[in-house]
ROPA-385491 format. One line per 2 residues: number of its first residue (from 1); for each residue x, y, z of C-alpha. Coordinates in pm, whole numbers. Example, Ala and Ser with C-alpha at 12.3 -4.5 7.8 and 13.67 -1.06 7.14 Angstrom:
1 = 1230 -450 780 ~ 1367 -106 714
//
This chain:
1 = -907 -708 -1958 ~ -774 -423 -1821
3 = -836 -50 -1976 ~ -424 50 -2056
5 = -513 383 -2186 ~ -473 582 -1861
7 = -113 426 -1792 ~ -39 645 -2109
9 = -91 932 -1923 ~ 142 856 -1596
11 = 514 1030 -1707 ~ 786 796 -1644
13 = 1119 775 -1755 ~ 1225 466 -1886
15 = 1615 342 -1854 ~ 1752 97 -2110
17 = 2053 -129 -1932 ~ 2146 -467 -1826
19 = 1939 -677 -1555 ~ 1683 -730 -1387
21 = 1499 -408 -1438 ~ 1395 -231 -1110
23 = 1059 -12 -1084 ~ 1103 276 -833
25 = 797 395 -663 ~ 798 703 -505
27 = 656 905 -206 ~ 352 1094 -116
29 = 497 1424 -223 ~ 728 1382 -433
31 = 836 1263 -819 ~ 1093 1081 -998
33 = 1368 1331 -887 ~ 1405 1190 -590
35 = 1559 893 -683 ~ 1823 1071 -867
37 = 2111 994 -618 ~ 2028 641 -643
39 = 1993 597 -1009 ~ 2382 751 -1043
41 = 2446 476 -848 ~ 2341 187 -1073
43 = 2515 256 -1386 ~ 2377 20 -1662
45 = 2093 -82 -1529 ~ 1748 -139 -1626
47 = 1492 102 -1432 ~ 1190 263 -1434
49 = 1095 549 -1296 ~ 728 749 -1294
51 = 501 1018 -1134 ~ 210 867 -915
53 = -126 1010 -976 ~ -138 1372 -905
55 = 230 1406 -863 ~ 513 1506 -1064
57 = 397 1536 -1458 ~ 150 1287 -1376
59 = -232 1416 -1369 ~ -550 1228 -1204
61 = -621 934 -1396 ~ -953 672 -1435
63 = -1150 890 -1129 ~ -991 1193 -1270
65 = -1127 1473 -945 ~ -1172 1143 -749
67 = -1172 1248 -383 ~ -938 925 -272
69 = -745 664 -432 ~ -591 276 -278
71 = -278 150 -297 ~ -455 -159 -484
73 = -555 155 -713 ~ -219 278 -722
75 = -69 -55 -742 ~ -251 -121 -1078
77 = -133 160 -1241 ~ 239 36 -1149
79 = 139 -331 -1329 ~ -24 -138 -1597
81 = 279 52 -1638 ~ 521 -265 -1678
83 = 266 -427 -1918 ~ 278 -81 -2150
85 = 674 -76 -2150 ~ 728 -452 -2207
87 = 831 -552 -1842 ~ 707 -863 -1743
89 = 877 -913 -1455 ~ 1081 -628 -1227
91 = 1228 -582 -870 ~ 1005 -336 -718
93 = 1151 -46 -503 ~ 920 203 -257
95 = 987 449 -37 ~ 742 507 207
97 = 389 539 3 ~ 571 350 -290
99 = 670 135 -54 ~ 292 36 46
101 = 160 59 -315 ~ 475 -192 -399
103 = 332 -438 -155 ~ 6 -438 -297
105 = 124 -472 -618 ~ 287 -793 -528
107 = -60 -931 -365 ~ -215 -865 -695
109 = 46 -1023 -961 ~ 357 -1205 -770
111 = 457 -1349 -1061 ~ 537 -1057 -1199
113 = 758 -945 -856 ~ 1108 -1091 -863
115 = 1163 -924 -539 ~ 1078 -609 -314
117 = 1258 -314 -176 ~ 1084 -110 91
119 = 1237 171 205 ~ 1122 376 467
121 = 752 283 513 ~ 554 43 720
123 = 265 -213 702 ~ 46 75 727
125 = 10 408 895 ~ -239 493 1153
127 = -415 689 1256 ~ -607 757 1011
129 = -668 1093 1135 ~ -362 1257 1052
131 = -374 1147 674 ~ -751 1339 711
133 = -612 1635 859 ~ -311 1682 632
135 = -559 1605 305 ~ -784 1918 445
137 = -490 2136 464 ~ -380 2030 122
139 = -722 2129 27 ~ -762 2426 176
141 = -421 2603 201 ~ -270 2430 -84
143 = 86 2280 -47 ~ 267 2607 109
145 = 74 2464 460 ~ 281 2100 422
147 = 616 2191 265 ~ 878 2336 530
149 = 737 2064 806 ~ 763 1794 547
151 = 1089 1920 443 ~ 1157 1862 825
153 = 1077 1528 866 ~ 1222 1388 525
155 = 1604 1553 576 ~ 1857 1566 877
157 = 1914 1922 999 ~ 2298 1792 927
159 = 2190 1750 527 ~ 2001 2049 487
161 = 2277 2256 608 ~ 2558 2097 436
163 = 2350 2055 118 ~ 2131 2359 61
165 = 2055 2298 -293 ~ 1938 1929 -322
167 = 1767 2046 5 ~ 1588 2346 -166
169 = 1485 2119 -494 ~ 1315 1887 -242
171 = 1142 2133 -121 ~ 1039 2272 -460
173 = 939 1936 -551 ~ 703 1901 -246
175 = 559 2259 -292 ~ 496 2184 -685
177 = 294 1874 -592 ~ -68 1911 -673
179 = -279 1981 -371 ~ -549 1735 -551
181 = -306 1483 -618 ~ -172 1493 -247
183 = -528 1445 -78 ~ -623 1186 -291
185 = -330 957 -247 ~ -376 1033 151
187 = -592 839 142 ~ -377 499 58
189 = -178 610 359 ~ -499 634 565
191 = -645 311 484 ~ -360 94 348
193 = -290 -212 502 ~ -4 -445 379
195 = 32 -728 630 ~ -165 -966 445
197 = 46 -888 101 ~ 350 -935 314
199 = 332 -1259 458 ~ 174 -1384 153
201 = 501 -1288 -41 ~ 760 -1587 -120
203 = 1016 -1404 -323 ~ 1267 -1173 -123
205 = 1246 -868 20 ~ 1521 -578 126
207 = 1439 -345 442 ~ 1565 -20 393
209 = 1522 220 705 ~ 1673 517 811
211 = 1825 608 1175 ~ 1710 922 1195
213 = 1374 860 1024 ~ 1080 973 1258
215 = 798 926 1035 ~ 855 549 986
217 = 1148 466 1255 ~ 1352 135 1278
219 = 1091 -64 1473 ~ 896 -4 1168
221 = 1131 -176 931 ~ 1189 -444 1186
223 = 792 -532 1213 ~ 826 -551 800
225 = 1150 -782 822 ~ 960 -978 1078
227 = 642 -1052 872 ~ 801 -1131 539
229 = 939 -1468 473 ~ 1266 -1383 327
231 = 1360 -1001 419 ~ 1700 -834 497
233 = 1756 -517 681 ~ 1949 -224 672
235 = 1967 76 822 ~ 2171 386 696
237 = 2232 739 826 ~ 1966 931 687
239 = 1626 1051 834 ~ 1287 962 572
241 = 1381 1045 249 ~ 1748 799 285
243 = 1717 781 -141 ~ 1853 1110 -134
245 = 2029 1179 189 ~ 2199 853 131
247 = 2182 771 -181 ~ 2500 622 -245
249 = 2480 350 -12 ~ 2101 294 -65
251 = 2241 210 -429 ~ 2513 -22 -298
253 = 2235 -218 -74 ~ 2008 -191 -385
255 = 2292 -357 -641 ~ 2409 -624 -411
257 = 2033 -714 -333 ~ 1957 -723 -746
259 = 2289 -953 -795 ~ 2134 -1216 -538
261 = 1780 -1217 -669 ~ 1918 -1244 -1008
263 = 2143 -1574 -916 ~ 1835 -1714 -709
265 = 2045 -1616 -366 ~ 1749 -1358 -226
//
């Protein structure tokens, strides 16, 4: 059995509402807050929201210091998570690192994965080296080093400019993220691997990928839609971070996805 004392200590939010409640997973970088947009979209329903190791209001849990963590170690703490707040059985949604750790999550318990979003990620995310390199910076320079180009790559110049606040929260939120907490979970980036979890996967699945996303382009969601057995796509006009550059129409996607899984249409 399980030790459930260190999902205590991940903060999450939890949403009372109708539904099929959804579990939001979030990126390397970031916390809860960026699912905001999307949540205001989904009035009434169940969710769950939560900081990842490291991240957010979330410290380093079971190898508290540890030097790495998997997504099969992030992946539990999700499950252990649903167990603690009574959720047997959820939609899970990740963007990009959530994305992967949602994927392993539904290798490990299916039953307990009514269906899968994965938004802006990939399969996995070679090489290696740059996951290395960005943990040593992290390390060494501390988050000031990561935040402007990450800033960069997760929001269109066209957002930023016409939405400098939400643009300068992101960044806070990527500057605030513990440089401990960042390496560590480079390291499910580095040697992640979901192909296996994919194929395996019988339920359905929503692609969500952005047009302008560089990090994890198109042809990545495409190579996702193509392994899993039941999988949609859709593309919107946003670069990586698409919960909050589009967040309105990630919601839509997101709602109309829930309705089919939840009338055994997925």
């Amino acid at each position: 059995m399980r030790d459930m004392t260190q999902s205590a200590k991940l903060h999450r939010q939890r949403r009372e509402g109708d539904g099929l409640p959804v579990v939001f997973l979030n990126s390397l970088a970031a916390d809860l807050g960026m699912w905001d947009e999307v949540l205001a979209g989904l009035p009434g329903r169940a969710a769950l929201t939560w900081d990842m190791r490291g991240h957010g209001r979330s410290p380093m849990t079971r190898e508290s210091g540890a030097p790495e963590v998997s997504a099969q170690d992030l992946a539990n703490d999700v499950l252990d998570l649903m167990q603690a707040e009574g959720i047997d059985r959820a939609v899970l949604c990740g963007l990009s690192l959530g994305g992967l750790v949602a994927m392993a999550a539904a290798e490990i318990a299916p039953d307990r994965v009514a269906g899968l979003v994965l938004a802006n990620t990939a399969v996995d995310f070679p090489p290696a080296s740059m996951w290395q390199d960005r943990r040593r910076t992290a390390l060494d320079e501390g988050m000031a080093g990561l935040a402007e180009a990450t800033l960069t790559r997760w929001l269109t110049e066209r957002f930023r400019a016409s939405h400098p606040e939400r643009s300068a929260q992101i960044l806070r939120m990527i500057a605030a993220t513990s440089p401990e907490g960042y390496a560590a979970c480079c390291a499910a980036l580095a040697g992640g691997d979901g192909k296996a979890a994919l194929r395996d996967f019988v339920g359905p699945v929503l692609v969500v990928a952005g047009a302008h996303d560089v990090s994890t382009p198109v042809a990545r969601a495409q190579e996702i839609a193509d392994l899993a057995q039941a999988a949609e796509l859709v593309t919107l006009d946003a670069a990586h971070l698409s919960s909050v550059e589009a967040g309105e129409a990630f919601a839509s996607h997101l709602d109309a996805f829930l309705w089919r899984v939840e009338r055994g249409r997925g």
